[in-house]
N, C-alpha and C positions, 0 to 999 in steps of 0.2 A: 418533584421539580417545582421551581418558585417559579413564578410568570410576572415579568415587568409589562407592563402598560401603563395606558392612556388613565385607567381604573385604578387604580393605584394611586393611595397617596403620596407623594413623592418629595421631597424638599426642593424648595425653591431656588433655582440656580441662583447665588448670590456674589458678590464683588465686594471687595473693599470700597469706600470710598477713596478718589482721588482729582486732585485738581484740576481745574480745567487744560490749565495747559500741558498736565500727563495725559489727560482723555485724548484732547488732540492728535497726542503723540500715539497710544494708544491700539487708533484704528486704523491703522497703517495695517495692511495682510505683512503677514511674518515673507521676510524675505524667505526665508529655506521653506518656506511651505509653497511659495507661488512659484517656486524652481521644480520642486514635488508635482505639482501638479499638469504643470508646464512638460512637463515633460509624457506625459499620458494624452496630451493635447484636452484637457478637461475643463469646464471653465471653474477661477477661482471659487472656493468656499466662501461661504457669508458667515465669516464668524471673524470676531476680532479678537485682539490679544492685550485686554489689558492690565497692566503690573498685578500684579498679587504680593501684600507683604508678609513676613513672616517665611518666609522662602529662605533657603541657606544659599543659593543663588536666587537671581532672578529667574522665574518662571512664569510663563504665559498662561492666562486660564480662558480657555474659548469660550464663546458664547456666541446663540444665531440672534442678526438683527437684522432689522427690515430695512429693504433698499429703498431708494427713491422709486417710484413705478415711473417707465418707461415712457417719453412721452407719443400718445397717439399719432395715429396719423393725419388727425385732424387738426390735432393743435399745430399751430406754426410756431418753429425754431424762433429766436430770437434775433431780429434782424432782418428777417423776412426772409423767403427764397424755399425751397426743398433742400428739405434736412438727406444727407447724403449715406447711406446703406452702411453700414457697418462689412468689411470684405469678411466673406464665409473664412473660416479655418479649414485647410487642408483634410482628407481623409485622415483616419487613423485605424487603427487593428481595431479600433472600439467604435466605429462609425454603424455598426449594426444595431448598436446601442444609441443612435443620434444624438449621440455629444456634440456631435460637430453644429447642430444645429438651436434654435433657439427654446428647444423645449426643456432642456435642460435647466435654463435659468428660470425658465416658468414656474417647473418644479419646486429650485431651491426658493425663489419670493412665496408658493405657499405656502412652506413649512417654517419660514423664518422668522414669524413672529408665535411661535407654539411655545414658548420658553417664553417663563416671565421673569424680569429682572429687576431684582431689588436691593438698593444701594444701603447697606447696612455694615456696622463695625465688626460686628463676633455673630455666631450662630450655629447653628449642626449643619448646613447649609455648605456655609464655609468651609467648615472641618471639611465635607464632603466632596467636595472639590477639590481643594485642597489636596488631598490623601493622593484622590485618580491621578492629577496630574504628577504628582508627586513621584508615584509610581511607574506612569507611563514613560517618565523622563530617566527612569533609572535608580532613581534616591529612593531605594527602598527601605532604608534605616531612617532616611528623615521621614517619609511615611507611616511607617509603626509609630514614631513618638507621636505623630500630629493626630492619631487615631486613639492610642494609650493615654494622651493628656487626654482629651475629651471622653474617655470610657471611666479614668479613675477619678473623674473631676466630681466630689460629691455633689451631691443634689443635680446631680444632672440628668437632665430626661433625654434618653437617645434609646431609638427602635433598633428592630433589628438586623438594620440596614449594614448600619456601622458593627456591630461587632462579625455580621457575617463577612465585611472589611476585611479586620483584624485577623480573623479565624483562615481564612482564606489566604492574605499575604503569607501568615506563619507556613501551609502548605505549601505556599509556592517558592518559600526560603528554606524549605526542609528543617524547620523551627520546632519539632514534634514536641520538646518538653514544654518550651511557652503556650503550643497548642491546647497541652493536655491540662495547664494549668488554668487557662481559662474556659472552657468548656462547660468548667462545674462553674463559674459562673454564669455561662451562658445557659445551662439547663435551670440554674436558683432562679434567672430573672424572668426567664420565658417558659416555665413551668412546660415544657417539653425534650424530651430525646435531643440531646446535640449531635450536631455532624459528627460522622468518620472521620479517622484520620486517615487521609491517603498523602504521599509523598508525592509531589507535583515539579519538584525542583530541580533543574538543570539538572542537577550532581545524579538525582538517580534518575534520570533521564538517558545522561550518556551510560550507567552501570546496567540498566535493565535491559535496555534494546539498542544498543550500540557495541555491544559484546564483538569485537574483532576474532574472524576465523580465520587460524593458521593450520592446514594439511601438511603434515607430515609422510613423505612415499619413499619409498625403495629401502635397502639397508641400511640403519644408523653403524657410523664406525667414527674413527677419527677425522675423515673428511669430511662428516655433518657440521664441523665445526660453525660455519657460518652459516648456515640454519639457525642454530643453535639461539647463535646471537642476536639474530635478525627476531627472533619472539622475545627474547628480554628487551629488546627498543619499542615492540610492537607493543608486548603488554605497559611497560611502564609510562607508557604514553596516552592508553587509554585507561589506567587503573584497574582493568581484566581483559583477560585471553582466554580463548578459545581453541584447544589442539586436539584438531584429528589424525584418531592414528589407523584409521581404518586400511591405507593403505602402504603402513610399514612392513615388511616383507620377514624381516629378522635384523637383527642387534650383533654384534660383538661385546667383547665388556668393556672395551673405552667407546663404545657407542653408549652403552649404558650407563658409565661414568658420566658424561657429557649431558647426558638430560637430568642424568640427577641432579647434576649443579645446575641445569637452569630453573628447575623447580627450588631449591637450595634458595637461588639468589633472585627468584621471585616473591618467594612468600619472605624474604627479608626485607623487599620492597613494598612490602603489604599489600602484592598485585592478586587480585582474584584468578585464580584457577580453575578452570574446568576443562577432563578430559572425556572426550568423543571417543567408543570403539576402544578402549583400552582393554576392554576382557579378553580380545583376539589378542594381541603383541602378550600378554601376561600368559595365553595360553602357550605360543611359539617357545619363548622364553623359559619357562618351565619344563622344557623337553630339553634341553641345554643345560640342567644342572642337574646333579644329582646328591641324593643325602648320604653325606660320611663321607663327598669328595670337596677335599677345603680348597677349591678352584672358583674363578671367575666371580668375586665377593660382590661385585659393582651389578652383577648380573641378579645374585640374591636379594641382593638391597633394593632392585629396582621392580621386581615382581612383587618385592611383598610391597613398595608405594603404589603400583598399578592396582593390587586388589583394596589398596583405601581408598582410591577415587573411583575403583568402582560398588565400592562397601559390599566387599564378598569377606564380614567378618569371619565366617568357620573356617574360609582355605587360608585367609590371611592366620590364625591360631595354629593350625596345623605346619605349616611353612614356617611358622617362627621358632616351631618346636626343632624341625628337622634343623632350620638355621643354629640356632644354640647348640646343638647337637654337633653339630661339623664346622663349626669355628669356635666355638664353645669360648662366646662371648653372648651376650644378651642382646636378643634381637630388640629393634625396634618397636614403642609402643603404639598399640592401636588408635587410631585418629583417622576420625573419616571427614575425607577429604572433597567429598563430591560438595558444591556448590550449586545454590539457585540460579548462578547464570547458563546452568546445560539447558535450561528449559527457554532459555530466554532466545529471541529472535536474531538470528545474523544480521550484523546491520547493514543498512543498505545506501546508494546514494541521497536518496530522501523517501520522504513519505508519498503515500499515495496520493492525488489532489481529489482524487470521485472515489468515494466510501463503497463498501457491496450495495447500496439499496439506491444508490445514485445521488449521494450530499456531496456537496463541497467540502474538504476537511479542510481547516485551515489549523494551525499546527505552527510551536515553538512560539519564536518573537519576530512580531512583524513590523519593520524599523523605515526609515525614510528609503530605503534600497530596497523595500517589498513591493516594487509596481509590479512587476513582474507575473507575482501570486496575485494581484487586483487586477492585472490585466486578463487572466485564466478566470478569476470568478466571473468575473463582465461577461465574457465569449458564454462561461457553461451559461451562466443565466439566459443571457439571447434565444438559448434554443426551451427554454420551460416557462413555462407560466406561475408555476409553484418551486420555487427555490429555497431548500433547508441546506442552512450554511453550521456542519458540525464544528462546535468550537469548544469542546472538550477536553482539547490537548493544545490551547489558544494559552501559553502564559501571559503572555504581554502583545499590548500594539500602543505605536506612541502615536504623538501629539497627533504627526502629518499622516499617517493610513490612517486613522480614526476621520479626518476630515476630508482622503479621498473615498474612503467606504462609504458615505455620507451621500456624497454625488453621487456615487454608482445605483446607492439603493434607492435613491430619491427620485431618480431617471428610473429605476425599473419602475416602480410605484406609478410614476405619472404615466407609463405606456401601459400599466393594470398589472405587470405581475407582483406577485407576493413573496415577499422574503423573510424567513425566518432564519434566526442567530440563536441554535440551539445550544447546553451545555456552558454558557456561558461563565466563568469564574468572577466574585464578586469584585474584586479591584479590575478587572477590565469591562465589567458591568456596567461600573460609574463613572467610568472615562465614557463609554458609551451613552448612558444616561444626560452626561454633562455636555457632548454634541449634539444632542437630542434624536441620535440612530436610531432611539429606541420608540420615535415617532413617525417614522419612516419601515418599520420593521417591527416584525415581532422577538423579542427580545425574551428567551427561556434561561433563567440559572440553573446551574448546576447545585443539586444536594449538598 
């Protein structure tokens, strides 16, 4: 595991230059982030948003800067008289955490000037910013290029910051062949072992552990018909099914015609298949036919697909002989049918939020509509002193949770607890890096 900190050499968060009266314009807080936050009763981020070119839209790049410091109690308002109280903010579900109070801002004025800022045209800097935001906002194609020009750009000096970027995006895009072609570049430049490749991407995200489970019970016959149907809408909507037949009783042969066609016109759908318990119904089923009587064909045909998805090649050999034998046509050929998703987890409404050893997981993408998830980390944090936030299975988080996570951790920090962002993946790294989370927090990458 890599470990971000303070110790590290780091690139220097950098900006385009731009005019005075874009800077003006500039440090205005982003309306939909002061709505975001506004809404957790939190007080605004200290970071501004100024233009970035080179962007296929317009895109915001944060950075923390120093407020004016508050003025004393002792100096007099201008104009004379007593300077008048600022009115408290209401409670909120996060008041255990005294947001609602002034330590908060305390907090964020001492970590806002930990980030140094330098106004320069081109850089690795920029790249690096660049990319985070790039990413966080969605534009993961315009991403890869702004990371790929500056990796193929000869004579270029770039650590290995950026290509663990690169390396990581393709993960998280399920890019495995551009993966494996850069790798060997990345073992020629850094004369070590490169990363695994692990599949991190939506797509086998919903295939592995989103696996829908359909129970099949009582006798299949002609009125299972919509049954039937209801798993070809159920698989081809999540790309793989899940069918138990644990609790099938016995078949007819236009029962067993009926599942053959939804198998039939699943895998013509390209839908993953796996069955649950099929060695009992293949057992029942086989007491229902017999060899040398050319009856019930749909019932033959459907024993010998039960022992492929349960890959009982010898009885399936056996059974195709008696088949050719008593319809004296050539049975079907052997292909085993079982699937990686019988191993895979029944999906469920969501993930767990507290891991077995007691972390926070946070999990998938966490978008301007995740208060919800930062409103649960606040609370678990309030009750520990030491808080590991697993982020292992963390794709994404954009612009605005990046800058309330910020405040949450910034306020734990100044009450003394400790917060580590274990697992981290390196494009949501440098979005974190680029808020400077990563000075408020301990920040671990993932391999």
């Amino acid at each position: 595991m890599r470990q971000v900190g303070r110790s590290e050499t780091r690139p220097k968060a950098t900006i385009p230059y731009t005019p005075k009266w874009a800077q003006a314009l500039c440090w205005r807080p982003l309306a939909h982030h002061r709505r975001a936050v506004e809404v957790l009763s939190l007080p605004i981020p200290l970071f501004s948003a100024p233009l970035f070119r080179g962007a296929k839209n317009s895109v915001a790049l944060p950075f923390f800067g120093k407020k004016t410091p508050p003025a004393t109690p002792d100096r007099a308002a201008p104009g004379g008289g007593d300077v008048p109280k600022a009115p408290q903010p209401a409670p909120t579900e996060l008041s255990s955490l005294d947001f609602s109070r002034g330590d908060a801002n305390r907090a964020l004025a001492q970590f806002a000037g930990m980030v140094e800022v330098q106004e320069v045209e081109t850089g690795i800097g920029a790249v690096f910013e660049e990319a985070a935001v790039l990413y966080a906002n969605g534009a993961d194609a315009e991403a890869e290029k702004v990371l790929v020009a500056v990796l193929d750009e000869p004579g270029s000096v770039t650590g290995e910051g950026l290509w663990m970027m690169l390396l990581d995006l393709y993960r998280l895009t399920g890019q495995r062949q551009k993966f494996e072609s850069r790798v060997l570049d990345y073992a020629t430049r850094f004369e070590r072992s490169p990363p695994p490749w692990y599949d991190l991407s939506a797509g086998e995200r919903r295939r592995s552990d989103s696996v829908p489970l359909v129970t099949l019970s009582g006798a299949l016959n002609a009125q299972s018909a919509a049954q039937f149907q209801q798993i070809g809408i159920i698989g081809r909507k999540s790309g793989a099914v899940r069918i138990d037949l644990a609790r099938v009783r016995g078949a007819d042969d236009a029962g067993c015609a009926l599942l053959r066609q939804v198998f039939a016109q699943l895998a013509a759908d390209r839908v993953k298949v796996s069955l649950l318990n099929g060695g009992g119904l293949a057992d029942t089923l086989s007491a229902q036919i017999e060899a040398g009587r050319a009856e019930q064909r749909d019932t033959w045909l459907l024993v010998l697909e039960l022992l492929q998805y349960t890959a009982d090649c010898e009885r399936f050999e056996q059974l195709a002989i008696d088949y050719a034998v008593t319809f004296e046509e050539s049975p079907p050929s052997w292909e085993k049918k079982a699937s990686a998703a019988a191993a895979a987890p029944v999906a469920e409404p969501s993930a767990p939020l507290v891991g077995a050893k007691g972390e926070f997981v946070l999990d998938g993408e966490l978008g301007g509509a995740s208060n919800d998830i930062l409103r649960k980390l606040a609370a678990h944090a309030a009750e520990r002193k030491s808080v590991v936030v697993e982020c292992s299975r963390l794709r994404r988080i954009d612009f605005v949770c990046a800058g309330t996570l910020f405040n949450i951790i910034a306020t734990l920090q100044a009450q003394g607890r400790v917060v580590e962002l274990r697992g981290v993946n390196a494009m949501v790294g440098a979005l974190l890096r680029v808020m400077s989370v990563d000075q408020v927090a301990q920040v671990t990458l993932r391999a």
